[in-house]
Structures are given as C-alpha cells and as structure tokens.
N, C-alpha and C positions, 0 to 999 in steps of 0.2 A: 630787474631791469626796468627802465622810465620807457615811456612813452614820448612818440611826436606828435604834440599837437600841430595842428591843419590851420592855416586863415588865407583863406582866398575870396573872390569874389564872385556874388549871385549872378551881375547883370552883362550886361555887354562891357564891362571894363571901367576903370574911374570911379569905384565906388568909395574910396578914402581908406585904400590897406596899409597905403604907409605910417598914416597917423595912426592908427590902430597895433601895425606891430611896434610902434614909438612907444605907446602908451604900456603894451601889458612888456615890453623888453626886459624893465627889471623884477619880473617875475621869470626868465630861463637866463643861460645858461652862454646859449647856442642861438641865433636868430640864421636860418639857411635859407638863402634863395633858390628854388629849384626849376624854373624854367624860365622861357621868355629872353628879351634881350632888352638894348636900351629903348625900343619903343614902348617901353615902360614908364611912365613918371609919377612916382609916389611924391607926392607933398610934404612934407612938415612945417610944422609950424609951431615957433616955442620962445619965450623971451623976447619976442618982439621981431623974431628974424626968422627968413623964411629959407629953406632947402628943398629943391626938387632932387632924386636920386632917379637915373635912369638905371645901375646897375647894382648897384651896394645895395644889398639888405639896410632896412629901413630900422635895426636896432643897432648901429654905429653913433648913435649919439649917446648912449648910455655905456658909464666907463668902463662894467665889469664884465658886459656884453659879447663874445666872441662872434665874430659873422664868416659866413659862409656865403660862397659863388659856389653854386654845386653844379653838376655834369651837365644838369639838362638844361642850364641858360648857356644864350649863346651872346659872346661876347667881344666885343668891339675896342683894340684896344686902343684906338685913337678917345672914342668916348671916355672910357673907363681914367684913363691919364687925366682927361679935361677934367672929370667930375672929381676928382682926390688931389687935382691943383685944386680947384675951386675951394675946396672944402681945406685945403691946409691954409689957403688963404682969410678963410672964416675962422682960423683956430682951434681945427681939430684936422687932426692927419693918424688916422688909423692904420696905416702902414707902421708908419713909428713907432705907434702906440703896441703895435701886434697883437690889433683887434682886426683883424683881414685875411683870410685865405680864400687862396681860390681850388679848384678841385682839378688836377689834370687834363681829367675826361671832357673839359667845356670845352665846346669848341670855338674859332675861330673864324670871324667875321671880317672879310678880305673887302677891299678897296670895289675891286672886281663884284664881288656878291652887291654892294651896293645900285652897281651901273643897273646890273641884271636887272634888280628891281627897280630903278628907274625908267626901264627901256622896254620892259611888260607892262609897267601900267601905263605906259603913253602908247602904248601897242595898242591894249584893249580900250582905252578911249573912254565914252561915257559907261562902257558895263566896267571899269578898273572896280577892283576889292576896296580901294582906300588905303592903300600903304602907307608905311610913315617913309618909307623907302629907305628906310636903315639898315637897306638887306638881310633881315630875320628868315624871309623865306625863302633865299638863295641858299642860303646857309642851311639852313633846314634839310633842302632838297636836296646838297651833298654830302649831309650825315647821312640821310636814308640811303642814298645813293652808293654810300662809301669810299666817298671823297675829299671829307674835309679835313682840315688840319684843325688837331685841338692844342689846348694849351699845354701838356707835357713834350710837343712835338720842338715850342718854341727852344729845349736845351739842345735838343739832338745834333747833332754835327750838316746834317743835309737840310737842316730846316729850309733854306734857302732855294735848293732843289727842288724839295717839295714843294714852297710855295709856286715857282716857277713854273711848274707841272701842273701844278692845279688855275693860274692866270691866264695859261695859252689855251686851258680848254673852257675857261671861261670868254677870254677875246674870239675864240672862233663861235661862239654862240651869238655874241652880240654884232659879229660881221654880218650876223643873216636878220638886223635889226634894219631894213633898210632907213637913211635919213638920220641914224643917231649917232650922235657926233661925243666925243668926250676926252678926257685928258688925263691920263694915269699918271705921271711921274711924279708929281707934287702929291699925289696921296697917298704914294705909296715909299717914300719918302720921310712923310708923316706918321707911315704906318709903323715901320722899320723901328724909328724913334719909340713910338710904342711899346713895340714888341720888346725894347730891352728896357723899357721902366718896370714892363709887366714883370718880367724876369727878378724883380727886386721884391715882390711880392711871395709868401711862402704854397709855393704848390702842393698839394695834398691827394692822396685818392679819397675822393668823400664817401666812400661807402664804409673804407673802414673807420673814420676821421667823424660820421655822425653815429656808430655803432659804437665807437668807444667812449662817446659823452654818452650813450646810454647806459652800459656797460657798470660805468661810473656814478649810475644814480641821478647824472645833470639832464637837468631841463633844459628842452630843446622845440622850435616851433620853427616851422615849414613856411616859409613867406612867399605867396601865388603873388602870379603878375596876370594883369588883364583878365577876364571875368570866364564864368564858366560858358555863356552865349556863346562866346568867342575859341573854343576847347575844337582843337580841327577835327577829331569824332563827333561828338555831341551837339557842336554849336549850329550857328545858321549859314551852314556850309554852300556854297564856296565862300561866304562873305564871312571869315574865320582867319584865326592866328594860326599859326603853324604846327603850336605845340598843345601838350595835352593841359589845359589849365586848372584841371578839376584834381579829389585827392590822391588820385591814382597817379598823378602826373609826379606827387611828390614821392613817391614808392620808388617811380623809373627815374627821376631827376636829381636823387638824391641816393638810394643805393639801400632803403631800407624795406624792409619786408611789411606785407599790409598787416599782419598782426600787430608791428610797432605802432600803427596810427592811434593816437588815443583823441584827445578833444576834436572836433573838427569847429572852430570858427568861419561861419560864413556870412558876409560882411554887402549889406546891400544899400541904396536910396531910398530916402522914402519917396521919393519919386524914382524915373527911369531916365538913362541918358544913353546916344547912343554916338561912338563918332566913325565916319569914312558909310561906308555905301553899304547896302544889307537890307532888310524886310526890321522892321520895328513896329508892332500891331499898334502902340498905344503913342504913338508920335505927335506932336501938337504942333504942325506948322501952322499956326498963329498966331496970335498974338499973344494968348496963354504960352504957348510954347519959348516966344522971343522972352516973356517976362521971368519964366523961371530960370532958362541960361543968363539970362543980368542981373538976378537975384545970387543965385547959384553959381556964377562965375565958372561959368560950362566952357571952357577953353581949355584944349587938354595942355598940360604942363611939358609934354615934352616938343610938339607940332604949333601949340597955339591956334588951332583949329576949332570952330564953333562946333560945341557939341548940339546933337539934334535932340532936344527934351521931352519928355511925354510922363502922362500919370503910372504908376507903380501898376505892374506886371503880374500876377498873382499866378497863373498858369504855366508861366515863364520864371517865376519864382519856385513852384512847386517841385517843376522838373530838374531845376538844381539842386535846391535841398536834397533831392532824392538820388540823384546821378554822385553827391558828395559825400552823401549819408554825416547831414549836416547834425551835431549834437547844441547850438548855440549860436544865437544868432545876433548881430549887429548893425542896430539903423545908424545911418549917417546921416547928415544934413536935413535934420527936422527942422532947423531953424527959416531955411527957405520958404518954405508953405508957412509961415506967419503969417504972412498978409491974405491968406486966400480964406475967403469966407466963407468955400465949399472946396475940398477937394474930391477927384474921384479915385477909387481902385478900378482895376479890370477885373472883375472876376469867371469872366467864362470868357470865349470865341465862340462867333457867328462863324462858320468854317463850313465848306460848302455842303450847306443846306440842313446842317445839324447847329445845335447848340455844345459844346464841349469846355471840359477843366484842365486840359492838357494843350499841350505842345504838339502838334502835328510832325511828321517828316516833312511835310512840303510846306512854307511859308512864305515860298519867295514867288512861284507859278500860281497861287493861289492861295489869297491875301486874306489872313484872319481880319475879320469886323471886333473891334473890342467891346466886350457889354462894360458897361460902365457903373461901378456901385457910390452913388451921391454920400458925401462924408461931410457932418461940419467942422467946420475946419477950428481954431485957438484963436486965431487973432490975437494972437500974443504975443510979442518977443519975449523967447526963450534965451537968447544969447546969453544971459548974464545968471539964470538961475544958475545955480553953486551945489541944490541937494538933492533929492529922488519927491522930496515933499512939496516942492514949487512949481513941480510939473504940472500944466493948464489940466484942468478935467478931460478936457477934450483929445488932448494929444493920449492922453492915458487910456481913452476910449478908444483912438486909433491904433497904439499898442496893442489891444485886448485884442481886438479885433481881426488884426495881421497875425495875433497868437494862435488864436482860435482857426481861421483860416490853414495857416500854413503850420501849424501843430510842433510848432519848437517856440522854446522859450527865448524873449529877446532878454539880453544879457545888460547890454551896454546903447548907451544912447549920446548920441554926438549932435551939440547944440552950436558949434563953430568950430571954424578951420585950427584952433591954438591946440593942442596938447591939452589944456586944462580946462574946456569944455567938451568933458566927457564926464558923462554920469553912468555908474554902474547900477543898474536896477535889482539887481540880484545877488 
C-alpha cells in the first residue's frame, strides 16, 4: 500500500500551494483537498492565463489527475457552481471530464452561515478576526455543534426540512444582532440553484474513495488550504481559521490513518505575509513593507485585500515544521527580494525579558520584539533563469542558510507566479 503525501503551508496563509500542487500533479494519481473552504484562493498561472480556485483542488488542470473535495472542507455551493462555470468557460470542465468528486461528509455552507459572519464581525468592531465572511466559521460551529447539513444530505427526501430547521435557528441568532438588517430570498434562491448543479457532481465517502487509490498502489497528495499559523489549535489563536490546517487535519479531513502519511511538503515565503487582524512579530509597516506587497503582488486572490508584509519568520517557521513533521520544504517567491541589497531573517524573539527560538503561547497580550539576522541580499533578477546552475551565489547562500537553520532540506525553488518557474534543487 502507497502513501499520502502532505503539502500545506508554513506561514499565515498565501504561500503559493496552488502553484505548487499544479506543478508536482502529474507525479499522483489523486490530488484531495482536505479542509478549509472558499476563503481559500490558490493561484495558477500557465500559458499565458491565469486561474484562482477557491474550492477545486489545484490538480484539475492536468488530464489524468483525479480531484478530490474531501470531508473536512466546507463547501459553498453557490461558489463552487461559479468557479466550474468560470472554468468551463476557459475550456476545461471537469465535471464532464470526470476529474471531480466530492466526498458526502462535506459539509454545507448555508446563505444563513454567511450573515452570521457578517454580523460578528461588525459586532466586534475594531478587535474583528478579519473574515473573508464567506461563512467558514459558522459552518464550522454547526459541525461541532452537530448541526450542519453536509453534502450526502442534499439527496435525502427532507433536505428541504432540514435546511429549514437549521435557517430558523440561524435567523433567531441574528434577531439578537441589534441594527443588522439583510435580505435572504434572492440567496437562497441562488442557493437552491446550486444545490442541484451540485447533485450532478459524483458523491463519494472519501475515506474509502482515498483508501482504495492506496490500496491500488496510486499516488495521492493531501492539498492544505491557508497556513499552519492559522490551524485553530496551534495557530495565533483567536486570530485563526476554523479548521485544523496542519498534517493532522489531512488524517481527519480526508479519512486516512497517520501511518498513511508519507512525504509531508511544506511550502513557505522567503519572506512573510500576513492578511486580516492577528499579532505578526516580523511586520514592516513601512515603507519596506509597502514595497514588498507591490513587488509581491500581496493582494489575496480571493478578498483582494492588502496583505501586511514582513521579513521571513524563522521561530515561527520552526514551530510548523515541527507541529507537521515536515520532510521537504518549498521557498516561494525568491524573486521578490531582487531588488533588496540586504534582506533580514528573524532569528530569535525579545519576549518578555528573555531572548527565545520558539513561538510562545501568548503573542497577542504580549508582543514578541523580532531579532533581526542582516542577509546580502542577489540583486539579480531571477525570473528567467531555466536551471539549479544560474542561481545568484547569494540566493544559494540564503538557501544554505534557511537549511541549516531550520534542518530540512529545500526541495524546490519558485522564481515567478508561471508554472514553469520552478526549479527543483534536489
């Protein structure tokens, strides 16, 4: 029996996973997405044209690819219709194709869960989390809760009931919203329409659906959404996603057992980016900071929201490697820090009144000071080199460097947003 390799992300989210599982795709079998929802936006970029996915696994553009929606994302199905109109209109329609399943167990992302989340964060004001408001965390709270409607429900004869039952206890939550006003019939409406495109789609239970590509011998890899900072155990809690984003998340989200895990990719910046509200130790509200988000085009792809930029994390790096039991790792966007004639790492925290190489519990009450390690930087565009031998000395010194440091080997090096600037080191 094969193994599932792991690729998810080091930092607060946005570190380039979707290019990434684009890239190794036609190396499995299977690409499964296991948690998360559409405030997701993987990028691609290939031929000249560009694709953001909020919910589709990011190995749907390669033909012999099968993809997976597995249990633990939660799914929206007005989004999920938009983004496979989108995409049949760019000339690929994977439904068709019967490269597409989804897994029963996900659940469903009601009209309703959205308000919810619109009507908390305008509750709490200047301390809001930073939602994309796509209701991930309503939905969330009535899986735990044991309340939600998942996608196998949409056949059942009472689906209708059901939803109905779960709407009236979502409007009597938002009548104690005082001042919030909104409008259900047109999205739910919309929603309806969804629900029966969804139904055209083949449902699956993915635990035994990734157990028999193992089974089988086929290569299969685990595709994380939003970064391990953001993991609602581990991350920078409350200022966190809902679900588990680290490798564990892919064990619960997909139906397979931790001895299946085989590779884990984990996939970072060579800088750091952060977006919505939270503690970020290495932040550059500057003017350093303004130039790497317009270098780096820090605008998340699904919000359009400026992401807040800061130098690379190394403390905050360590603790995910180690929370993922990371085997290989992948820098992104070297190409950015071109122009910088010095960059810095963090490598410890001022933290109160000690020097430290870890991650604290408390970073929000009290604010790590970042020590900062001075780097010459390449001053070289990178964008166009093609092989592992045209890499600057310098960039290859910073590699060394981040190796030694953080004691896994970097695999793969991404020099542009295309598909075909990516160099494999190893």
């Amino acid at each position: 029996m094969t193994q599932v390799d792991v690729l998810l992300g080091l930092q607060w989210g946005d570190e380039g996973k979707g290019k990434i599982v684009d890239v190794l795709s036609p190396k499995y079998d299977l690409i499964a997405r296991f948690q998360g929802g559409p405030n997701a936006g993987h990028t691609l970029e290939f031929d000249g044209k560009k694709f953001v996915l909020n919910t589709i696994p990011s190995g749907i553009f390669n033909e012999k690819t099968m993809n997976l929606i597995g249990n633990g994302v939660v799914i929206d199905p007005i989004i999920l219709k938009r983004e496979l109109d989108n995409l049949k209109k760019a000339g690929h329609d994977p439904v068709a194709d019967g490269k597409l399943v989804i897994a029963r167990k996900a659940h469903l992302i009601l009209p309703t869960h959205q308000l919810l989340d619109a009507a908390n964060e305008a509750r709490m004001g200047k301390n809001k989390i930073g939602s994309t408001l796509k209701g991930i965390g309503p939905t969330y709270m009535d899986k735990t809760g044991r309340n939600g409607l998942r996608v196998g429900d949409t056949t059942l004869p009472d689906f209708k009931e059901r939803y109905a039952k779960l709407v009236e206890k979502h409007t009597e939550i938002l009548s104690h919203y005082e001042g919030f006003e909104y409008e259900l019939a047109e999205k739910e409406a919309s929603f309806f329409e969804a629900i029966e495109f969804l139904k055209s789609i083949p449902h699956v239970d993915s635990e035994h659906f990734v157990n028999g590509y193992l089974k089988e011998g086929k290569a299969v890899l685990a595709e994380g959404a939003q970064g391990t900072l953001l993991d609602v155990d581990f991350g920078s809690y409350p200022f966190v996603t809902s679900s588990n984003t680290t490798t564990a998340g892919a064990c619960t989200g997909l139906g397979i057992a931790p001895n299946k895990v085989g590779a884990v990719y984990g996939i970072f910046k060579a800088y750091c980016t952060r977006v919505g509200g939270g503690p970020f130790p290495t932040e550059l509200d500057n003017e350093v900071g303004e130039n790497l988000r317009a270098l780096g085009h820090e605008f998340g792809a699904t919000t359009g929201r400026a992401r807040r930029c800061g130098w690379i994390d190394l403390p905050a790096l360590k603790y995910a490697i180690m929370l993922n039991g990371v085997t290989e790792l992948i820098m992104m966007k070297a190409d950015v820090l071109d122009t910088f004639e010095t960059i810095y790492a963090c490598t410890h925290y001022e933290y109160n009144g000690e020097t430290i190489d870890y991650m604290p519990y408390d970073i929000i009450s009290i604010e790590p000071k970042p020590v900062l390690k001075a780097i010459e930087g390449w001053a070289t565009d990178v964008t166009k080199i093609t092989s592992v031998d045209q890499i600057p000395t310098k960039l290859n010194d910073y590699i060394a460097f981040l190796e030694k440091e953080l004691e896994v080997p970097i695999k793969f090096l991404s020099v542009g947003p295309d598909r075909a600037q990516t160099l494999e080191l190893r």
